[in-house]
C-alpha positions in Angstrom: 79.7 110.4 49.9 83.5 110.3 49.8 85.7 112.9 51.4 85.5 115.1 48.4 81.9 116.0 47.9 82.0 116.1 51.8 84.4 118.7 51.3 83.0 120.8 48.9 79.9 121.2 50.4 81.1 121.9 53.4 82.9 124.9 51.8 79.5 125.9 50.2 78.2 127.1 53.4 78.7 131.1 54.1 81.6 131.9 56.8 83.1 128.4 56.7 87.0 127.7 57.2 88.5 124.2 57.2 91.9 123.5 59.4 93.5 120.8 61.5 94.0 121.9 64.8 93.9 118.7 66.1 96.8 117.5 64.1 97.2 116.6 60.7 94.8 113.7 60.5 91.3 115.4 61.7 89.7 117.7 59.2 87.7 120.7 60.9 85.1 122.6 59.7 84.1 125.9 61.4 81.4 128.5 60.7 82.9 132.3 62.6 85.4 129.9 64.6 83.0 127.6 65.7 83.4 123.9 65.3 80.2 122.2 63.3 81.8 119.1 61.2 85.1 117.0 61.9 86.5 113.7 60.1 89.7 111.7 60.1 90.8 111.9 56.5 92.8 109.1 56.4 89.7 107.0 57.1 86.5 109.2 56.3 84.7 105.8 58.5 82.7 109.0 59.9 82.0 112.6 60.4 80.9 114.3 63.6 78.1 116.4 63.9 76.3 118.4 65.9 72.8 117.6 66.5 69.8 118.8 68.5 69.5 116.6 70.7 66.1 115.2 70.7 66.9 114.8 67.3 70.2 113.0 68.0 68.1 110.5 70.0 65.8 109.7 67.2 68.2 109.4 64.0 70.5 107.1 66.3 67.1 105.1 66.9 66.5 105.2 62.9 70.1 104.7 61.4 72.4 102.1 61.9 75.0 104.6 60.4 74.6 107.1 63.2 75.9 107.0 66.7 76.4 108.6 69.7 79.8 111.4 68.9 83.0 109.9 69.5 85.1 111.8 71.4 82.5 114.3 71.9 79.5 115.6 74.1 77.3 112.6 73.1 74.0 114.7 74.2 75.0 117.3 71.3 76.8 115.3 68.9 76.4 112.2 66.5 79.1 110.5 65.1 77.5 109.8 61.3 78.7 106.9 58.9 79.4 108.3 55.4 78.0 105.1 53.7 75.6 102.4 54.6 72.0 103.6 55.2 73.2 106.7 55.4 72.8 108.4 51.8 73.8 111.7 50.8 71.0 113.6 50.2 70.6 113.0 54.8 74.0 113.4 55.4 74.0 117.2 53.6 70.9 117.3 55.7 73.0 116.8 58.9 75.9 119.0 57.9 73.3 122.4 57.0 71.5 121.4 60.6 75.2 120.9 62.2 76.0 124.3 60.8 72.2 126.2 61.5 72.7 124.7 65.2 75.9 126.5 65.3 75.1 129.6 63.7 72.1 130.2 65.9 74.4 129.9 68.8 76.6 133.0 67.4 76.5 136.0 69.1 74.8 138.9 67.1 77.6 140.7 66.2 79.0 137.7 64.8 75.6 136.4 63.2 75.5 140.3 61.7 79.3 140.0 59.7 78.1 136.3 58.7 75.2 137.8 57.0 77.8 140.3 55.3 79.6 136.9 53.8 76.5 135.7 52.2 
């Protein structure tokens, strides 16, 4: 997957904003303000993502491409390998559970004007 197609469907998912509050360099991805995906797009070498994290455990067991987060709560995020044994068709899969695992962690009144977006 190449920043592009990482981008877009990113964007496909209700509520989502992209920014760089982090400086110019890191690409974030929010759902209602809340972070779910981040990359460097300068060097796209990975994308972090949240991750349950029993989950996070076992894909890092099963992928080469997927690792502990880097620079973030390791129990809750994977750092994930946009290439490699990682194909596309998993790494959307990551993204949509990144996002889910944030959107079930909304408040209701935020979870109620995200269901207005859709």
């Amino acid at each position: 997957m190449n920043i592009e197609s990482y981008r877009n469907y990113c964007l496909t998912l209700p509520g989502v904003t992209e920014g760089f509050p982090f400086g110019q360099e890191t690409l974030v991805f929010k759902v209602m303000n809340k972070m779910f995906a981040l990359t460097n797009i300068d060097e796209f070498e990975f994308i972090n993502l949240k991750c349950d994290p029993e989950k996070a455990i076992a894909l890092r067991d099963q992928y080469e491409g997927i690792s502990p987060g880097w620079h973030m709560n390791k129990q809750h995020w994977n750092s994930v390998k946009p290439y490699g044994d990682v194909n596309d068709e998993l790494l959307e899969e990551l993204i949509l559970h990144s996002y889910e695992l944030v959107v079930a962690s909304l408040p209701n009144k935020l979870k109620e004007e995200l269901k207005l977006l859709s």
